[in-house]
Structures are given as structure tokens and as C-alpha cells.
PAFI-594681 format. One line per 10 residues: number of its first residue (from 1); for each residue x, y, z of C-alpha. Coordinates in pm, 1 decimal, always signed. Example, Ala and Ser with C-alpha at 12.3 -4.5 7.8 and 13.67 -1.06 7.14 Angstrom:
# residues 2
1) +1230.0,-450.0,+780.0 | +1367.0,-106.0,+714.0
# end
This chain:
# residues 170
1) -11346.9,+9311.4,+7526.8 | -11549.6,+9250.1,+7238.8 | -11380.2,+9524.9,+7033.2 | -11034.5,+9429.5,+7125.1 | -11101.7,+9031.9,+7034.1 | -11250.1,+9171.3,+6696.2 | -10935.0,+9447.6,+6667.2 | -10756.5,+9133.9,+6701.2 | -10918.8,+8880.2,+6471.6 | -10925.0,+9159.4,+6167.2
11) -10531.2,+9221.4,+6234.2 | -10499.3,+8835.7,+6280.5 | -10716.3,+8832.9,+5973.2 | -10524.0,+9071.3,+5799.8 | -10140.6,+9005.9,+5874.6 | -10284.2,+8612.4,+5801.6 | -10401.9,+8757.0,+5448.2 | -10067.5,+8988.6,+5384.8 | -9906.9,+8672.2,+5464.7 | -10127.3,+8479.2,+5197.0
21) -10083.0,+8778.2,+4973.6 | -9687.0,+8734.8,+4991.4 | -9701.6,+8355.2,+4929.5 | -9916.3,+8348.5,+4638.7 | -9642.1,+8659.4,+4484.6 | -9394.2,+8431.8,+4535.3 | -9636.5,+8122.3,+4403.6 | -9704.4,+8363.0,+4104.4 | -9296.4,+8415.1,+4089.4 | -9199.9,+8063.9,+4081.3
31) -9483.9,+7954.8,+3837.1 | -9339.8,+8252.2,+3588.4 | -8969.3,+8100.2,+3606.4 | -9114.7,+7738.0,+3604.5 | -9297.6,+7928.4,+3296.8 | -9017.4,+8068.4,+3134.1 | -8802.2,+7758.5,+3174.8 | -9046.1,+7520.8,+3031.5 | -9057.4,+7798.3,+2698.2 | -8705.3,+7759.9,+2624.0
41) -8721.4,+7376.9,+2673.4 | -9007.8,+7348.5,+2429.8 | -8787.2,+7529.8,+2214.1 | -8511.4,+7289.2,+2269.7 | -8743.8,+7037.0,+2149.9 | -8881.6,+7187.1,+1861.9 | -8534.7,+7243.4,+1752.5 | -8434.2,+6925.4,+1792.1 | -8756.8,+6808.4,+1621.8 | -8679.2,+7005.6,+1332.9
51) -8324.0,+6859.4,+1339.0 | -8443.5,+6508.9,+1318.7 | -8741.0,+6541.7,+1089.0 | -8400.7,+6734.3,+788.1 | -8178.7,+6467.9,+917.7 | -8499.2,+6193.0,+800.3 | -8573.3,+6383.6,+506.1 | -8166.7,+6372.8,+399.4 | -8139.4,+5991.6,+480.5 | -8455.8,+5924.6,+267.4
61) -8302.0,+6133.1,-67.8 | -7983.5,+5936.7,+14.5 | -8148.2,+5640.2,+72.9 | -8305.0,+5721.6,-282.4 | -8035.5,+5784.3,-478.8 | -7882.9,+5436.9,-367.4 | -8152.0,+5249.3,-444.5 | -8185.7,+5429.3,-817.7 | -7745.6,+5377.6,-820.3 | -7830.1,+5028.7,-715.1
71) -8068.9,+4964.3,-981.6 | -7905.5,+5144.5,-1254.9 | -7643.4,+4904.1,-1174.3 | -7827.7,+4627.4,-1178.9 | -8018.0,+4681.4,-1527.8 | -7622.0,+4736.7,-1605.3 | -7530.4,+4405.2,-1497.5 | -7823.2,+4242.5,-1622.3 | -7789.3,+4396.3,-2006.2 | -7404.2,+4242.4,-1964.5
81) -7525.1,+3912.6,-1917.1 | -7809.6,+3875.1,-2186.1 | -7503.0,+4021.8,-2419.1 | -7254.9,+3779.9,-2254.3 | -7488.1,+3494.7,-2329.7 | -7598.2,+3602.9,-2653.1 | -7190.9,+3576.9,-2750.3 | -7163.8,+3272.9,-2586.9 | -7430.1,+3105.0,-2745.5 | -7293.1,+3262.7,-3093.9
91) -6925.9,+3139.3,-3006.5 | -7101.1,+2801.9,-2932.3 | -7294.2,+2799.8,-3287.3 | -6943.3,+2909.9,-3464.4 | -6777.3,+2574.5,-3298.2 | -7013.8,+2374.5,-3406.4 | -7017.0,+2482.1,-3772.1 | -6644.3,+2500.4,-3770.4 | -6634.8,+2144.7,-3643.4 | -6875.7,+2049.9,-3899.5
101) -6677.2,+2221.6,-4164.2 | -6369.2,+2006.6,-4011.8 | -6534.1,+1679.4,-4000.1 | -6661.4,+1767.0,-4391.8 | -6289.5,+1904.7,-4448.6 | -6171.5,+1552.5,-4330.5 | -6448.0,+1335.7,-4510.7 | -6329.6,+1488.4,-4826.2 | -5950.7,+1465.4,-4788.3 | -6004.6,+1086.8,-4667.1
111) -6227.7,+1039.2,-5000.7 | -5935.1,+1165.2,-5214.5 | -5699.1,+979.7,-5030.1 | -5858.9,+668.1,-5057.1 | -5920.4,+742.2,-5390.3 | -5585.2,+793.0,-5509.3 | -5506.1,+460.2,-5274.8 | -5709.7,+265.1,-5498.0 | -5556.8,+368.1,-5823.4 | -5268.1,+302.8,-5698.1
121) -5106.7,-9.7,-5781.2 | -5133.3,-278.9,-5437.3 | -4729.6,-288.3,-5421.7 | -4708.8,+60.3,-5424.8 | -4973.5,+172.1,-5184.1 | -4868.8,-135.5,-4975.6 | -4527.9,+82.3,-4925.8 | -4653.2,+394.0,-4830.1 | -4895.0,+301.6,-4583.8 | -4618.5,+108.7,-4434.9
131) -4461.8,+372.1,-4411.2 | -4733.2,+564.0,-4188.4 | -4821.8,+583.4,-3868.5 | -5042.0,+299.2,-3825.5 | -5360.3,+523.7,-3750.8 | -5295.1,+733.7,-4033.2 | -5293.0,+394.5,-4245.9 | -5591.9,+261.4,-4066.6 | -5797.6,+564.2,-4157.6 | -5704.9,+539.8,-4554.3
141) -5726.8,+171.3,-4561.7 | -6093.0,+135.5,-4381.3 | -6219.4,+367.5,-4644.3 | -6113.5,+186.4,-4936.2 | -6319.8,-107.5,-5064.9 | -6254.9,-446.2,-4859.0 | -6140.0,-592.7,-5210.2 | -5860.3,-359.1,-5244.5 | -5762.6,-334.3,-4844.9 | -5679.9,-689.9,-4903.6
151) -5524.4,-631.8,-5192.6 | -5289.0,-387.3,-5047.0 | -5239.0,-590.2,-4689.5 | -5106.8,-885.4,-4928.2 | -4847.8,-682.0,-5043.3 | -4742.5,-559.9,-4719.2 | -4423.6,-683.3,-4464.5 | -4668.4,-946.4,-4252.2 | -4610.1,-792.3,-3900.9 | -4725.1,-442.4,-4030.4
161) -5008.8,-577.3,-4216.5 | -5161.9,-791.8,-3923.2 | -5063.0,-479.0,-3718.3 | -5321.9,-241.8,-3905.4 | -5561.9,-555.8,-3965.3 | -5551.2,-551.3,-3585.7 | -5680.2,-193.4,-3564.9 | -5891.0,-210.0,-3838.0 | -6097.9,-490.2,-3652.7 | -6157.9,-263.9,-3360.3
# end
């Protein structure tokens, strides 16, 4: 009895480790697909890492460029201003001397007006600037000497003369 009980246990023994034998082939099997599956998905990956890291690399020159467009422009912009303002400030200057050269223009024609208004006889020069526009008349007669502005409003229709004697006073 002993021999069949131990014929028994080694082919229990044995059809339990044919049976182990089969499960760890297919074990070994599904660990080779699992294998193989998890190689072509790290592949996957490291394409797609390689993708992303170009696709960085591309936005970064691009990025680049823009900033160095962007600044180009900007030096551009700021050159057309300082030469902007440099004209500006020359147009400015040119007013003001022209202006002066008006005002200087003026000051000398009024000095040879009112100097040929105060040759002038009084009757005479009492007629003309009656005849002009009061402001015109104002101008001549304020630069003339009070002496002969009298002189000349004497000789003058009344209503004109206390007319410009009115605007002289302001």
C-alpha cells in the first residue's frame, strides 16, 4: 500500500508540476506580449517626446525672432520720435524767430510811419488817418509824440477824433 500511495503522490506530484510547468509557459507567454506591448508604447512616447521637445525648440526660434522683429521695431519707432521732436522743437525755434522778425518788421514800419506822420503837416495827417480804420490810426497816432497826436486830433472831424482818443486811452 505504501508503494501505491507513493506511485500516487509522485504522479500527483508530477501531473501537479506539468500542470505548474504549463502555467508558468503561459505566465512566461503573457509577460513576453505584456513585454512586447509595453516596447512599442515606450516608443510611442519617445516619439512623441521627440515631437514635443522640435515643436519647443521651433516655438522658442519663433518666439525669438518676434521678440528681435519687436525690438527692431521699437528702436524704429523710438529713432522716429527723437527725429520727430528734434523737428518739432526746430519748427518751434523757426516761429519764434519769424515772429520776432515780424514784431521787428512791424516796429520799424510803425517808426517810419509815424515818422512821416510827424512831418506831415497836422491838417494833412489829420485827413488820412481819418480816413483809416480806426485801429490802423490808433497804432500810428500812439507812436507819435503826445505834442503832435494833439496836434493832429485838433485838426480832425470831432466824432472821429474823440473816437480814436477813445481807443487810444485804453
Amino acid at each position: 500500500m505504501r508503494k501505491i500511495v507513493a506511485v500516487l503522490l509522485v504522479g500527483f506530484v508530477s501531473l501537479n508540476a506539468l500542470e505548474t510547468s504549463d502555467k508558468l509557459f503561459e505566465c512566461t507567454e503573457i509577460f513576453k506580449a505584456r513585454k512586447s506591448e509595453l516596447l512599442i508604447e515606450l516608443e510611442r512616447i519617445d516619439e512623441q517626446k521627440q515631437s514635443l521637445s522640435a515643436l519647443k525648440t521651433a516655438t522658442e526660434e519663433l518666439l525669438n525672432k518676434r521678440e528681435a522683429k519687436l525690438s527692431e521695431r521699437e528702436a524704429s519707432v523710438t529713432k522716429q520720435h527723437s527725429e520727430i521732436s528734434a523737428k518739432e522743437e526746430s519748427i518751434k525755434k523757426m516761429v519764434q524767430k519769424n515772429e520776432q522778425i515780424l514784431k521787428e518788421l512791424k516796429e520799424t514800419k510803425m517808426g517810419k510811419m509815424a515818422e512821416t506822420f510827424a512831418k506831415m503837416k497836422a491838417a494833412n495827417a489829420a485827413t488820412v488817418l481819418s480816413e483809416m480804420d480806426a485801429k490802423d490810426a490808433v497804432e500810428i497816432l500812439s507812436s507819435l509824440k503826445p505834442k503832435t497826436t494833439g496836434t493832429i486830433l485838433s485838426k480832425m472831424e470831432s466824432k472821429k477824433a474823440s473816437e480814436l482818443t477813445i481807443l487810444l486811452a485804453k
